[in-house]
Each structure stands twice: as C-alpha cells, then as structure tokens.
VMD Tcl script that builds the backbone (N, CA, C; Angstrom):
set m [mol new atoms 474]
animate dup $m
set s [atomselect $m all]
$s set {name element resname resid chain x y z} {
  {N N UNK 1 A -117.931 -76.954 -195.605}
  {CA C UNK 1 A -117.932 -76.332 -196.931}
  {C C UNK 1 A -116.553 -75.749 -197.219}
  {N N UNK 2 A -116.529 -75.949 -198.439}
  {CA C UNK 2 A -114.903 -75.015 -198.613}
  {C C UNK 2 A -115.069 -74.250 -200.049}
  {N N UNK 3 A -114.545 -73.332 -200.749}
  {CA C UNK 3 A -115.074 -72.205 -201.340}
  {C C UNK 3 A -113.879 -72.248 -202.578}
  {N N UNK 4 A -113.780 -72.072 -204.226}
  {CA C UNK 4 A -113.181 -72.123 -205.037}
  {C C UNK 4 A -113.277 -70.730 -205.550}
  {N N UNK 5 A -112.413 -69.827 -205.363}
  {CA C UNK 5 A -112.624 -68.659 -206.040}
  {C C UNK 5 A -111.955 -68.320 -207.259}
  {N N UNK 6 A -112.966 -67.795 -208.736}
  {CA C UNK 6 A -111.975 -67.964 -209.429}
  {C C UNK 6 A -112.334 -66.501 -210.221}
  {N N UNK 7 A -110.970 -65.500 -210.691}
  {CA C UNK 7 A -110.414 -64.415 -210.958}
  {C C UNK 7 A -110.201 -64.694 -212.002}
  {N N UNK 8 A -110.718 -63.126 -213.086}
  {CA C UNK 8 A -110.399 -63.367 -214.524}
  {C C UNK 8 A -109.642 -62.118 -214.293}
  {N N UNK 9 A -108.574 -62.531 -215.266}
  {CA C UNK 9 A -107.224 -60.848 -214.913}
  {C C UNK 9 A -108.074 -59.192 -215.736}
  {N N UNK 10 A -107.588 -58.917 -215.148}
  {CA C UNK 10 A -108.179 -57.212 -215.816}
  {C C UNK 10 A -107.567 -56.954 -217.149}
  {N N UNK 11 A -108.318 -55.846 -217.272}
  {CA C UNK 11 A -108.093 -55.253 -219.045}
  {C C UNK 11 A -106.484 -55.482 -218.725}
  {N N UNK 12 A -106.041 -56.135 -219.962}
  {CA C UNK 12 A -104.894 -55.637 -220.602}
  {C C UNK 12 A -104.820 -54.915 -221.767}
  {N N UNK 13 A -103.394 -54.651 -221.611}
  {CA C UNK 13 A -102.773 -53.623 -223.402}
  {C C UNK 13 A -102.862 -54.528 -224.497}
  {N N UNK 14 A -102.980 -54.226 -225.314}
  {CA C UNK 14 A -103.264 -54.886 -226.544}
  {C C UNK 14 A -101.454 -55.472 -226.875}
  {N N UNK 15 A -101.766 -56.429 -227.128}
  {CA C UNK 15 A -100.045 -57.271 -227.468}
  {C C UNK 15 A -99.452 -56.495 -228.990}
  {N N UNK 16 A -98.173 -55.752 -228.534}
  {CA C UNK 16 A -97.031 -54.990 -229.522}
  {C C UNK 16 A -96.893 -55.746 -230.623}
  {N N UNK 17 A -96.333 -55.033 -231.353}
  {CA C UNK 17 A -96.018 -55.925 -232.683}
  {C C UNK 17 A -94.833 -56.819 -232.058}
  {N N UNK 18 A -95.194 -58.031 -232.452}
  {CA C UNK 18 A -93.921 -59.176 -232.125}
  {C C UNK 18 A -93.876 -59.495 -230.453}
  {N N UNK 19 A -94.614 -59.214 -229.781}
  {CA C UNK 19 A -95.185 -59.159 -228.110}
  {C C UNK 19 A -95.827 -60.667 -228.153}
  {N N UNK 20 A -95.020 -61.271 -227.281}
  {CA C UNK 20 A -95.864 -62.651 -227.091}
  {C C UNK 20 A -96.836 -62.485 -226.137}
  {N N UNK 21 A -98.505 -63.586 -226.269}
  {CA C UNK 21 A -99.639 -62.691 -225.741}
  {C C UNK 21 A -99.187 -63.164 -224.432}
  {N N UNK 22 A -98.039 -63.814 -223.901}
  {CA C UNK 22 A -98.072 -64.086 -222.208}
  {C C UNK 22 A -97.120 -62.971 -221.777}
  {N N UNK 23 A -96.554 -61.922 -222.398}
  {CA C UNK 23 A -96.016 -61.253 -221.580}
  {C C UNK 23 A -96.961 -59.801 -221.834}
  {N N UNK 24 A -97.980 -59.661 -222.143}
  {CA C UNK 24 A -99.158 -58.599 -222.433}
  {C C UNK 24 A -99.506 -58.023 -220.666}
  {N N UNK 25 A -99.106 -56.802 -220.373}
  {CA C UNK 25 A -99.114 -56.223 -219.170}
  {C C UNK 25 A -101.002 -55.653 -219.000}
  {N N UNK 26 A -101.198 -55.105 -217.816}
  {CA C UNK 26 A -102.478 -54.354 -217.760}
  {C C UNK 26 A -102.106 -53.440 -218.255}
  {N N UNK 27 A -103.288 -52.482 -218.307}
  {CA C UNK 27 A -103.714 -51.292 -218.812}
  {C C UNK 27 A -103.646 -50.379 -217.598}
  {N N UNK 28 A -103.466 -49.283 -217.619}
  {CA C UNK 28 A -104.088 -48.004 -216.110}
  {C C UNK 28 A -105.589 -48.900 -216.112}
  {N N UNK 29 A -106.597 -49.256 -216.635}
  {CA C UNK 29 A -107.588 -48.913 -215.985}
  {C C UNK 29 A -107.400 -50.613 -215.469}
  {N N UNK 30 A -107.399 -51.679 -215.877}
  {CA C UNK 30 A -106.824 -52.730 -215.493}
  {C C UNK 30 A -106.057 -53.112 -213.818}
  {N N UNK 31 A -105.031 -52.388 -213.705}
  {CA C UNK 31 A -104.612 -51.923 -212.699}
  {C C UNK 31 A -105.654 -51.391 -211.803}
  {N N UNK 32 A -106.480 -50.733 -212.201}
  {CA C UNK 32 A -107.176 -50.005 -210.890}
  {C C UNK 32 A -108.429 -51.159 -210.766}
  {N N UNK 33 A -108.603 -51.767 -212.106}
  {CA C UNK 33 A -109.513 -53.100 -211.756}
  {C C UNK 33 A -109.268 -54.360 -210.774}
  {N N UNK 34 A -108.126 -54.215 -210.938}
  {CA C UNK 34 A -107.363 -55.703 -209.986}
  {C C UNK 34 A -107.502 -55.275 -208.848}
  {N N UNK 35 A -107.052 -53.748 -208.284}
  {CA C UNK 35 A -107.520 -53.375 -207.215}
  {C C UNK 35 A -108.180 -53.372 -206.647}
  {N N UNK 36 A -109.402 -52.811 -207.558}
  {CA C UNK 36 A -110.513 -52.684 -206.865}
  {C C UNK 36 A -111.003 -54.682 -206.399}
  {N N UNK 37 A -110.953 -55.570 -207.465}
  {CA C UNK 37 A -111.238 -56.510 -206.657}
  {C C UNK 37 A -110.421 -57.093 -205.562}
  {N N UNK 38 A -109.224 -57.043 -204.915}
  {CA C UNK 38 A -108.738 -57.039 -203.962}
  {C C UNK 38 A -109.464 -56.404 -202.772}
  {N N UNK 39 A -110.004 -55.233 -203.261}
  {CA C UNK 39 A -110.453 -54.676 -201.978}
  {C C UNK 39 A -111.900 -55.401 -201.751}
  {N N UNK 40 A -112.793 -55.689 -203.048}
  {CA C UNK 40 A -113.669 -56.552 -202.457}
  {C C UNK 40 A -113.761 -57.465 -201.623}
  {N N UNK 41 A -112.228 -58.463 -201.991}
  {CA C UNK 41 A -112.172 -59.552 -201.719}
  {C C UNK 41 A -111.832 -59.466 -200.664}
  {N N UNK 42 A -111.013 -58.535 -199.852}
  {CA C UNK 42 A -110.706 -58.377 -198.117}
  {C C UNK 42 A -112.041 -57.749 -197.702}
  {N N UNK 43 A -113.212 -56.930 -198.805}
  {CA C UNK 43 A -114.345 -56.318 -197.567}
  {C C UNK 43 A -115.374 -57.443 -197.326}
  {N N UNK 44 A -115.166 -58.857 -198.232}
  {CA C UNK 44 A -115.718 -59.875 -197.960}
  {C C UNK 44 A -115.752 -60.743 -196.886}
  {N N UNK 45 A -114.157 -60.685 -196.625}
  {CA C UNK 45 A -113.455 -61.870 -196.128}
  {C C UNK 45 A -113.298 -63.317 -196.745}
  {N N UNK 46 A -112.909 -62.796 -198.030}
  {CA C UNK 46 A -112.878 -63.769 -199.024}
  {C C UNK 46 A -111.201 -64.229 -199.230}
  {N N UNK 47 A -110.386 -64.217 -198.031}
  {CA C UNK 47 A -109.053 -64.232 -198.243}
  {C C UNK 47 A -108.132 -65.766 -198.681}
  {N N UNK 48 A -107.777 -66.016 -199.275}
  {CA C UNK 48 A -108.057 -67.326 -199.469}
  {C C UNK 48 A -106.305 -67.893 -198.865}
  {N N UNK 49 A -106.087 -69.625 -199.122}
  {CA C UNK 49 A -105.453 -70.087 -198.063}
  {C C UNK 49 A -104.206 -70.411 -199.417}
  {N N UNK 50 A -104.567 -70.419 -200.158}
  {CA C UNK 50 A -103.666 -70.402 -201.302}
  {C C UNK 50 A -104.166 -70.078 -202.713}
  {N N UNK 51 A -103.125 -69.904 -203.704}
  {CA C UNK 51 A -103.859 -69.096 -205.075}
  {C C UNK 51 A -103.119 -69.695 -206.086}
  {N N UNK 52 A -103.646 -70.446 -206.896}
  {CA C UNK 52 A -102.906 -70.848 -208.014}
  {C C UNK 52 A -103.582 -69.553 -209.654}
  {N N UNK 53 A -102.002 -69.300 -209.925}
  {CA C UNK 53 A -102.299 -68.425 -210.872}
  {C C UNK 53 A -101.405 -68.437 -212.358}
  {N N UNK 54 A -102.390 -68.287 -213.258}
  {CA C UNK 54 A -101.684 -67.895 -214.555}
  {C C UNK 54 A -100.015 -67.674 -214.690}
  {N N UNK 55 A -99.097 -68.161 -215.624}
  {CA C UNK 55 A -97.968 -67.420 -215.622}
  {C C UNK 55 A -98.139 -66.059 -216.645}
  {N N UNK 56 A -99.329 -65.938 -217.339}
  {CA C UNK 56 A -99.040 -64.803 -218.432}
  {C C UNK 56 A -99.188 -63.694 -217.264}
  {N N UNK 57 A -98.296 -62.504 -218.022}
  {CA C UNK 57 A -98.480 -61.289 -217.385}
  {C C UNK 57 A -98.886 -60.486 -216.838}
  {N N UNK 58 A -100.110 -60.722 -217.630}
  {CA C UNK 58 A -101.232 -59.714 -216.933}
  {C C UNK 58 A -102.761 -60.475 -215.435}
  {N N UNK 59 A -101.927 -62.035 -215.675}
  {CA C UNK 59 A -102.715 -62.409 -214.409}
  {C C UNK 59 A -101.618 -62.378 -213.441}
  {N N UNK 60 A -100.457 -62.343 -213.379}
  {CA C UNK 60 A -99.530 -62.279 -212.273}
  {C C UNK 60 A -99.442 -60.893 -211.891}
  {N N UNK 61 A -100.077 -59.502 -212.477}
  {CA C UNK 61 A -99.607 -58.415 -212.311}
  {C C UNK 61 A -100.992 -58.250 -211.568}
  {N N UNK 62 A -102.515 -58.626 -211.906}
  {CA C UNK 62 A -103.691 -58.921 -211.514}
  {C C UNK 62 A -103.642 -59.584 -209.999}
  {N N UNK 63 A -102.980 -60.349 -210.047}
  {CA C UNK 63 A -102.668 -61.135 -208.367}
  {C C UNK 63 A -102.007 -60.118 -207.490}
  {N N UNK 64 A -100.783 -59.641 -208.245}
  {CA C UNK 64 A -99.845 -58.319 -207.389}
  {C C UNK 64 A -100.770 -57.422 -206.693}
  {N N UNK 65 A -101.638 -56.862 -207.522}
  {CA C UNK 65 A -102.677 -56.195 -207.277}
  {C C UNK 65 A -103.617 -56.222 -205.728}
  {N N UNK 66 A -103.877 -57.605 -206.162}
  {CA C UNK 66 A -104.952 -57.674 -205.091}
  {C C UNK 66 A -104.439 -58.227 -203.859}
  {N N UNK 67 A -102.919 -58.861 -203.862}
  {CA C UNK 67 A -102.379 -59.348 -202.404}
  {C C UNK 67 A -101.677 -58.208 -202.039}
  {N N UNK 68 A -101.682 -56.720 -203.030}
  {CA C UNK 68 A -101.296 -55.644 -202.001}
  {C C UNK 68 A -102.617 -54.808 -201.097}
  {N N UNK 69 A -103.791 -55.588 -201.402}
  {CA C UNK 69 A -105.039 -55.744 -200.598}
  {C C UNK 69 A -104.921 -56.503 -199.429}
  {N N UNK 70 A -104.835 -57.811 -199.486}
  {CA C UNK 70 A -105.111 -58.774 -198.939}
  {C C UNK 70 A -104.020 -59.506 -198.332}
  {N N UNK 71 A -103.070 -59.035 -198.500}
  {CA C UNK 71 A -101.946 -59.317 -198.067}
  {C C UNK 71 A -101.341 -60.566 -198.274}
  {N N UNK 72 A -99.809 -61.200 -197.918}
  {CA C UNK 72 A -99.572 -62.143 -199.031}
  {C C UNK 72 A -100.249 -63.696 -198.333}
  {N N UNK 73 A -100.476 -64.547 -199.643}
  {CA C UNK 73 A -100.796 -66.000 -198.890}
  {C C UNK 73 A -100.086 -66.744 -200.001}
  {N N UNK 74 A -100.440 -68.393 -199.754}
  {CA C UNK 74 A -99.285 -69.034 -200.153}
  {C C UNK 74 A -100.017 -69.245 -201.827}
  {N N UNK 75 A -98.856 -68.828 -202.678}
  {CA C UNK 75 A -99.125 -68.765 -204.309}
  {C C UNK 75 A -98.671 -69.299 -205.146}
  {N N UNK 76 A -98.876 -70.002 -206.674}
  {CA C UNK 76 A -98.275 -70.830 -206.860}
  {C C UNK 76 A -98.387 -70.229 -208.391}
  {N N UNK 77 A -97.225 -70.398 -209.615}
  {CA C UNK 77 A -97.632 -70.074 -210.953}
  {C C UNK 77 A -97.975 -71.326 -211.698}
  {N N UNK 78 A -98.991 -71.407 -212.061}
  {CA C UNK 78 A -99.441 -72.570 -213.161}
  {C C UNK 78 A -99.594 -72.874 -214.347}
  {N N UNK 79 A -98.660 -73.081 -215.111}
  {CA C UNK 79 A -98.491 -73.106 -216.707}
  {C C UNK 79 A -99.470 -73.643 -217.138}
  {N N UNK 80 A -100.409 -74.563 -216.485}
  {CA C UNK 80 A -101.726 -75.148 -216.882}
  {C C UNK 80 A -102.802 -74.510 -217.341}
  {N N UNK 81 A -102.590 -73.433 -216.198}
  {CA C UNK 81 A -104.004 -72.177 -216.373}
  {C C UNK 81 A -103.965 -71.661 -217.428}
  {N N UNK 82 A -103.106 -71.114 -218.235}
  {CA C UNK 82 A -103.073 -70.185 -219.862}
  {C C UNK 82 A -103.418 -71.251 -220.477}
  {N N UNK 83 A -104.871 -70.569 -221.533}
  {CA C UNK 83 A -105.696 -71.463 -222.552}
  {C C UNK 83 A -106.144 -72.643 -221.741}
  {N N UNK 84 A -106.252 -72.571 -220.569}
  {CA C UNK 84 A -107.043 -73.685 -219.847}
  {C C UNK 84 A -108.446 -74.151 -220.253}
  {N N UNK 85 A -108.857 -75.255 -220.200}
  {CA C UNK 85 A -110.408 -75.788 -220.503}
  {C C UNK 85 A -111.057 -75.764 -219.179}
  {N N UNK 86 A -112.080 -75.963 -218.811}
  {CA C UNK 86 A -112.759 -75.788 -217.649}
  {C C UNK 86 A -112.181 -77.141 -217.369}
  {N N UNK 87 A -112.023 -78.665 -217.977}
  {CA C UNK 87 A -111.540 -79.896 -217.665}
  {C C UNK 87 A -110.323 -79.641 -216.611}
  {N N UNK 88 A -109.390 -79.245 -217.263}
  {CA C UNK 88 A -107.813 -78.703 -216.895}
  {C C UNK 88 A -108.038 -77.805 -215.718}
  {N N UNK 89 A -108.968 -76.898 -215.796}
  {CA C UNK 89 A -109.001 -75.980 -214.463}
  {C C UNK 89 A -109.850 -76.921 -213.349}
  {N N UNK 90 A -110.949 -77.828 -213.397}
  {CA C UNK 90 A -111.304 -78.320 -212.382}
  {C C UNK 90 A -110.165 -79.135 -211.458}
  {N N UNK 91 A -109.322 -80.212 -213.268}
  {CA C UNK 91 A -108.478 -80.739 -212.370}
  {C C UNK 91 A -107.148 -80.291 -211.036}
  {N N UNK 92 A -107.237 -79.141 -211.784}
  {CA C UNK 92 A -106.034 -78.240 -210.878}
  {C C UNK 92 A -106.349 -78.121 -209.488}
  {N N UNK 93 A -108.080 -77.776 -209.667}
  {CA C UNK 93 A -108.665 -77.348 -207.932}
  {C C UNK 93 A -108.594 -79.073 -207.309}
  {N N UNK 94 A -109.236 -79.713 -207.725}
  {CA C UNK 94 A -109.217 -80.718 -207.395}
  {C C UNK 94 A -108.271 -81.189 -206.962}
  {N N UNK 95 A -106.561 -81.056 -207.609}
  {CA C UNK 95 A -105.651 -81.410 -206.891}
  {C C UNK 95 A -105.363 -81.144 -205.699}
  {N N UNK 96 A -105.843 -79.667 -205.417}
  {CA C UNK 96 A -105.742 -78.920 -203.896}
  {C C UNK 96 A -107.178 -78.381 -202.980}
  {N N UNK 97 A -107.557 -80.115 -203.296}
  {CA C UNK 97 A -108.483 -79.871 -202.309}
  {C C UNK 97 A -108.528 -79.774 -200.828}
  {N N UNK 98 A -106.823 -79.891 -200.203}
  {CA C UNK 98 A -106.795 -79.716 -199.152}
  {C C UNK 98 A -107.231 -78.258 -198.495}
  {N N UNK 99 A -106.917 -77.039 -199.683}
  {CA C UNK 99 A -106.861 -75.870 -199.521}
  {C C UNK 99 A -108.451 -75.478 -199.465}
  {N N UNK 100 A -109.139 -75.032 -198.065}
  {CA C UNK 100 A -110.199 -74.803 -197.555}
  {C C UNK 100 A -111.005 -73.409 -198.559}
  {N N UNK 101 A -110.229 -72.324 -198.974}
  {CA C UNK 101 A -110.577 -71.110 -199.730}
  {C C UNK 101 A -109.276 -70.974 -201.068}
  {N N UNK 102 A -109.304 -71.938 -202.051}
  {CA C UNK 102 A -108.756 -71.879 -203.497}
  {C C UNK 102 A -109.261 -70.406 -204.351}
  {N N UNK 103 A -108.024 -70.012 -204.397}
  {CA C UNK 103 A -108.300 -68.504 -205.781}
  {C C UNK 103 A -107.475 -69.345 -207.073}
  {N N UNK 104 A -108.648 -69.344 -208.186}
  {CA C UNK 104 A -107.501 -69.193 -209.380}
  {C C UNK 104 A -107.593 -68.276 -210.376}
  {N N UNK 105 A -106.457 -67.262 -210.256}
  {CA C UNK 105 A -106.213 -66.471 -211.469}
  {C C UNK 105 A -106.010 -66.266 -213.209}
  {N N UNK 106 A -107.267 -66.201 -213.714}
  {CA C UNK 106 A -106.604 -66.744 -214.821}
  {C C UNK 106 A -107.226 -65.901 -216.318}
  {N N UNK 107 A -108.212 -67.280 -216.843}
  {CA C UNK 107 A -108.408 -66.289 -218.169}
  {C C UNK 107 A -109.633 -67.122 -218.572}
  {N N UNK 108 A -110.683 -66.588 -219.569}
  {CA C UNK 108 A -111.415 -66.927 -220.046}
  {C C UNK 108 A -111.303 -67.671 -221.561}
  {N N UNK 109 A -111.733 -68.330 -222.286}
  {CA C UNK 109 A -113.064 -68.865 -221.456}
  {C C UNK 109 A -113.151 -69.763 -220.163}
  {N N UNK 110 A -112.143 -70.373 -220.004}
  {CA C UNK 110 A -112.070 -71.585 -219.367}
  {C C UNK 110 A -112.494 -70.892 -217.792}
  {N N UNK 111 A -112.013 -69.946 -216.964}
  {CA C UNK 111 A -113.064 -69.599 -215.803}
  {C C UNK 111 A -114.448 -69.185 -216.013}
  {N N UNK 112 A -114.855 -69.242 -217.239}
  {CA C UNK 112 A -116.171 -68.840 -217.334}
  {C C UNK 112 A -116.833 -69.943 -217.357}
  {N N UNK 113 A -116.565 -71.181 -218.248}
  {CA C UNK 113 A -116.657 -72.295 -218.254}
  {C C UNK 113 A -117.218 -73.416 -217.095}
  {N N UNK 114 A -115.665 -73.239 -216.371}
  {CA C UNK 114 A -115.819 -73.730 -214.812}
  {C C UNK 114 A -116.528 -73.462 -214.039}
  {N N UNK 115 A -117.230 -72.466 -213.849}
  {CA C UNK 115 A -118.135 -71.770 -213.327}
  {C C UNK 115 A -119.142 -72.207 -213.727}
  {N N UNK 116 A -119.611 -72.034 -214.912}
  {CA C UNK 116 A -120.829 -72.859 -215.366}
  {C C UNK 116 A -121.116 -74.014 -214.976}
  {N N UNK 117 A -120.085 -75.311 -215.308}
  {CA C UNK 117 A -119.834 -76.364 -215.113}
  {C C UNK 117 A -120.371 -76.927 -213.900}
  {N N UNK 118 A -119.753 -76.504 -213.035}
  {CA C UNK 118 A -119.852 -76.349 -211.681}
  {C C UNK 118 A -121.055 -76.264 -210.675}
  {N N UNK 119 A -121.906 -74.697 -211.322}
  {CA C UNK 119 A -122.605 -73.799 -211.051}
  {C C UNK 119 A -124.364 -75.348 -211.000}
  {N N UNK 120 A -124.208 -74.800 -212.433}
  {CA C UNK 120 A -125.018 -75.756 -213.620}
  {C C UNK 120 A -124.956 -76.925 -213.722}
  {N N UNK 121 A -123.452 -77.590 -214.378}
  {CA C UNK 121 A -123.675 -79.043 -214.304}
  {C C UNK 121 A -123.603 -78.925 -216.020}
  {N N UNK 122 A -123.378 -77.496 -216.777}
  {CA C UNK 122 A -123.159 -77.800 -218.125}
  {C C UNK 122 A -122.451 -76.529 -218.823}
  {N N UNK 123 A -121.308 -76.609 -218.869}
  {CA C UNK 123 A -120.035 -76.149 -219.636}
  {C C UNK 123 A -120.300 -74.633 -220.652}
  {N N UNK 124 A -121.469 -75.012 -221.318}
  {CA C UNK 124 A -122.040 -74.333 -222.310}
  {C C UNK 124 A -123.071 -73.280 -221.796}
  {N N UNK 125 A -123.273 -73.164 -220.824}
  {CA C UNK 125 A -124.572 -72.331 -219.489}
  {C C UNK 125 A -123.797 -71.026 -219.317}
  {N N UNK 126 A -122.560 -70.941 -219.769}
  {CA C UNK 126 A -121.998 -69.743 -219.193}
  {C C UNK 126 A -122.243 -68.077 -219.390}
  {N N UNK 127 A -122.577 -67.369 -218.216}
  {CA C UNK 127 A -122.691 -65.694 -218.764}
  {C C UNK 127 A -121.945 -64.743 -219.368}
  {N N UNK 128 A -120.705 -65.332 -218.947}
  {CA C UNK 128 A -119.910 -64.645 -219.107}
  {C C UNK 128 A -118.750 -64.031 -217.881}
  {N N UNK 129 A -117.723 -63.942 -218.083}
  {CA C UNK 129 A -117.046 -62.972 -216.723}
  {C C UNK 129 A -115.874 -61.855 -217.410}
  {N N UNK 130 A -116.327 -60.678 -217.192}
  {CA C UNK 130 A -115.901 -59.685 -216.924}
  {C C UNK 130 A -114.156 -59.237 -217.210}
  {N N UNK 131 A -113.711 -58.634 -217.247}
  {CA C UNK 131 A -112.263 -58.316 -216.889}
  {C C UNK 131 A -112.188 -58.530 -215.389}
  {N N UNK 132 A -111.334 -59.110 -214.635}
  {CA C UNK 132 A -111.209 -58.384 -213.090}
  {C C UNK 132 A -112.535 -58.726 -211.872}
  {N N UNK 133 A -113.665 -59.967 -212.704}
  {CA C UNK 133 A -114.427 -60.418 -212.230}
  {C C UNK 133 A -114.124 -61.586 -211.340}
  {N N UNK 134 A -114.840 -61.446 -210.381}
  {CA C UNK 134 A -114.582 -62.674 -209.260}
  {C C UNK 134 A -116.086 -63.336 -209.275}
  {N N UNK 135 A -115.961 -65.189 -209.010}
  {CA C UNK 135 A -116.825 -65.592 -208.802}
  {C C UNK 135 A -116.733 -66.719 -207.498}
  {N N UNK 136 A -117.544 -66.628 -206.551}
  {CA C UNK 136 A -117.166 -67.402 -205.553}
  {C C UNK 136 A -118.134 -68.518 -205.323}
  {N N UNK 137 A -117.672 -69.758 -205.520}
  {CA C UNK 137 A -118.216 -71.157 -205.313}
  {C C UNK 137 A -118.466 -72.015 -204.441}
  {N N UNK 138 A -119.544 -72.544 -203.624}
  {CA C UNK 138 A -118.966 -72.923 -202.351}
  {C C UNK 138 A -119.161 -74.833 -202.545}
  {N N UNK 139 A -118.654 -75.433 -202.292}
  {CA C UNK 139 A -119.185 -77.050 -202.530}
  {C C UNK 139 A -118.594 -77.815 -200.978}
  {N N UNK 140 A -119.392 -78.319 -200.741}
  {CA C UNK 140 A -119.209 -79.614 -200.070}
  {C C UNK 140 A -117.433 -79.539 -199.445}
  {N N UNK 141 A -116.837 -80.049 -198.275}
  {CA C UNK 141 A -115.767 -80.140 -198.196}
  {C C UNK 141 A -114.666 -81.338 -198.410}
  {N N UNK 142 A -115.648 -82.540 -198.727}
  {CA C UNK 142 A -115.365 -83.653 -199.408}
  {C C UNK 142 A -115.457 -83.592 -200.977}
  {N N UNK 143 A -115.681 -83.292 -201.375}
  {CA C UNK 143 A -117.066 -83.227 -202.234}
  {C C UNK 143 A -115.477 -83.366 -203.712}
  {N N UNK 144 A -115.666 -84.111 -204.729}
  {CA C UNK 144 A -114.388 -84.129 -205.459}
  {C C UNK 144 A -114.852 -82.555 -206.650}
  {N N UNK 145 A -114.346 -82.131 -207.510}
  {CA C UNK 145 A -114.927 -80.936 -208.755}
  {C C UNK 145 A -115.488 -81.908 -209.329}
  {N N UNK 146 A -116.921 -81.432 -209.756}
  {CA C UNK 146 A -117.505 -81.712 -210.956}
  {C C UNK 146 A -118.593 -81.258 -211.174}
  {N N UNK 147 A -119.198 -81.923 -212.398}
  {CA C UNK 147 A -120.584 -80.605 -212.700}
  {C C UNK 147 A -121.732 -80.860 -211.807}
  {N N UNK 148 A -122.053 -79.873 -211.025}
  {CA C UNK 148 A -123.385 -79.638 -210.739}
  {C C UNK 148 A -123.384 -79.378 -209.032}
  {N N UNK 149 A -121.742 -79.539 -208.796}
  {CA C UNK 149 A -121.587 -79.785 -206.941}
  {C C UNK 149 A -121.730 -78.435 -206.321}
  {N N UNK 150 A -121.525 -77.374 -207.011}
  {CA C UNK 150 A -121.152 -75.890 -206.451}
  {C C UNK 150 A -122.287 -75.290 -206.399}
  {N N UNK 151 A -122.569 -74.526 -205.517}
  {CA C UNK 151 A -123.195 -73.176 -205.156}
  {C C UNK 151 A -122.889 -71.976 -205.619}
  {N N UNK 152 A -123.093 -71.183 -206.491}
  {CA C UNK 152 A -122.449 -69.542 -206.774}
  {C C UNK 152 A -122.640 -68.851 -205.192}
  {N N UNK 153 A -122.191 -68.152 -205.283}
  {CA C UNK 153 A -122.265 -67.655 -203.540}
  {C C UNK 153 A -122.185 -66.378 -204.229}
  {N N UNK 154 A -121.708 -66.118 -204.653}
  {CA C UNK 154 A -120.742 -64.322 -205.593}
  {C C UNK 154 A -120.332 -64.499 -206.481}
  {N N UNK 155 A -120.897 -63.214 -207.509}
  {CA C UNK 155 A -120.566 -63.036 -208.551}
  {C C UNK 155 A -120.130 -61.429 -208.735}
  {N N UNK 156 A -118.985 -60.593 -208.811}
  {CA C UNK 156 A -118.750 -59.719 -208.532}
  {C C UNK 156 A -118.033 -59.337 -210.180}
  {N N UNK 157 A -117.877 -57.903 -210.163}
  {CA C UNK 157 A -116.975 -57.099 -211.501}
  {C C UNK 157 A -117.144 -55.772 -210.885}
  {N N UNK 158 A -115.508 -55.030 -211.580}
  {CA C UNK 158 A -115.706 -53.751 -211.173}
  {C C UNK 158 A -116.537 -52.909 -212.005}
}
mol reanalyze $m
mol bondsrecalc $m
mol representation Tube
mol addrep $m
C-alpha cells in the first residue's frame, strides 16, 4: 500500500488592493493552523517521502509550517497545483508514484475533488475540506490514480 496525502493551506489574509491572489500570506490564526496540522501529521506518523506543493504563498508558508514539525523531506513547487482540477492533481500523484507517502499542498476545490474522486469514484461526492485540513488516502502500491482505487484512512482539520 502506499498513501497520498493531500493538505489544503490555512486561513489566509484577504488579498490587498492590487495583491496578486498567489502572493496572499496566512493569517495569525492560519499560522497556528498549519501548525497544528504538522503536529498531527508527526503524532500520526504520517511523514511523507516527498511533497509536491502549491507555488502561491500561503501554501508554501502552510508547508514551512508543518516541516518545522516534521522536519525537512524532499519538496518540490508545482505551478500545476494553483487552480488545479482534481484531473491535473491526480495526474501529478500519478507521476510520482514511486514516492511510497505523497503530500500535496494545495487548494480547493481541486483537493476536495480528488479526494472524492478517489474516495468515491465521483468528482461531485465531495464534503468539503477545511482550511489546514488533511486527508489521508491509502491505494494499492501498483495501483495507477483513478476513481474509486483509494481508501480514506483520515480525515483531519484543526
């Protein structure tokens, strides 16, 4: 089995006048959200073997967060992930299916999506995720992304 974990970034600040929305930072409480799931994610042992993440701001400041938990592993920024479709985000995991425990940092809808997708087997099934919510997937270790292969294992928010 190998495990897809995927992170929606915490509250951010509302984007300034003339603030492009990828450089939109967290909030104080944001910050203490990213944290806190970091610390979940080490009281799990949910540490993963690499992390592909968002370039907007507030998921790279969201990652900072939680690998000053978990300490650092190998990370990658993905221009793909901002406004991602659950399509675009499967294909990403899928590319690195070598990686046994995948984190991706990113944004909704499209991790809410994937999750569904996944979960379910239909795109449109989704609950919802949280600011700073983690959901952990487990599928097959062959097994390629697509709908209906995953297990929810965890569903966590601070």
């Amino acid at each position: 089995m190998r495990e897809l974990i995927l992170l929606r970034h915490a509250h951010a600040e509302p984007a300034a006048a003339g603030q492009p929305d990828l450089d939109r930072p967290l909030s104080p409480d944001g910050l203490a959200e990213a944290a806190a799931a970091g610390r979940w994610l080490a009281e799990q042992g949910l540490v993963p073997d690499r992390v592909l993440c968002s370039p907007a701001r507030r998921a790279r400041e969201t990652l900072e967060a939680v690998l000053e938990t978990i300490g650092y592993v190998e990370q990658r920024l993905e221009d793909r992930i901002y406004e991602a479709t659950a399509g675009t985000l499967a294909e990403l995991a899928d590319a690195h299916r070598e990686a046994e425990r995948l984190l991706l940092v990113g944004h909704n809808p499209g991790l809410e999506r994937l999750a569904a997708l996944m979960h379910s087997g239909q795109s449109g099934d989704y609950r919802g995720m949280p600011p700073a919510s983690v959901v952990v997937l487990k599928l097959p270790a062959d097994a390629s992304i697509e709908p209906g292969v995953a297990t929810l294992s965890a569903f966590w928010w601070p």
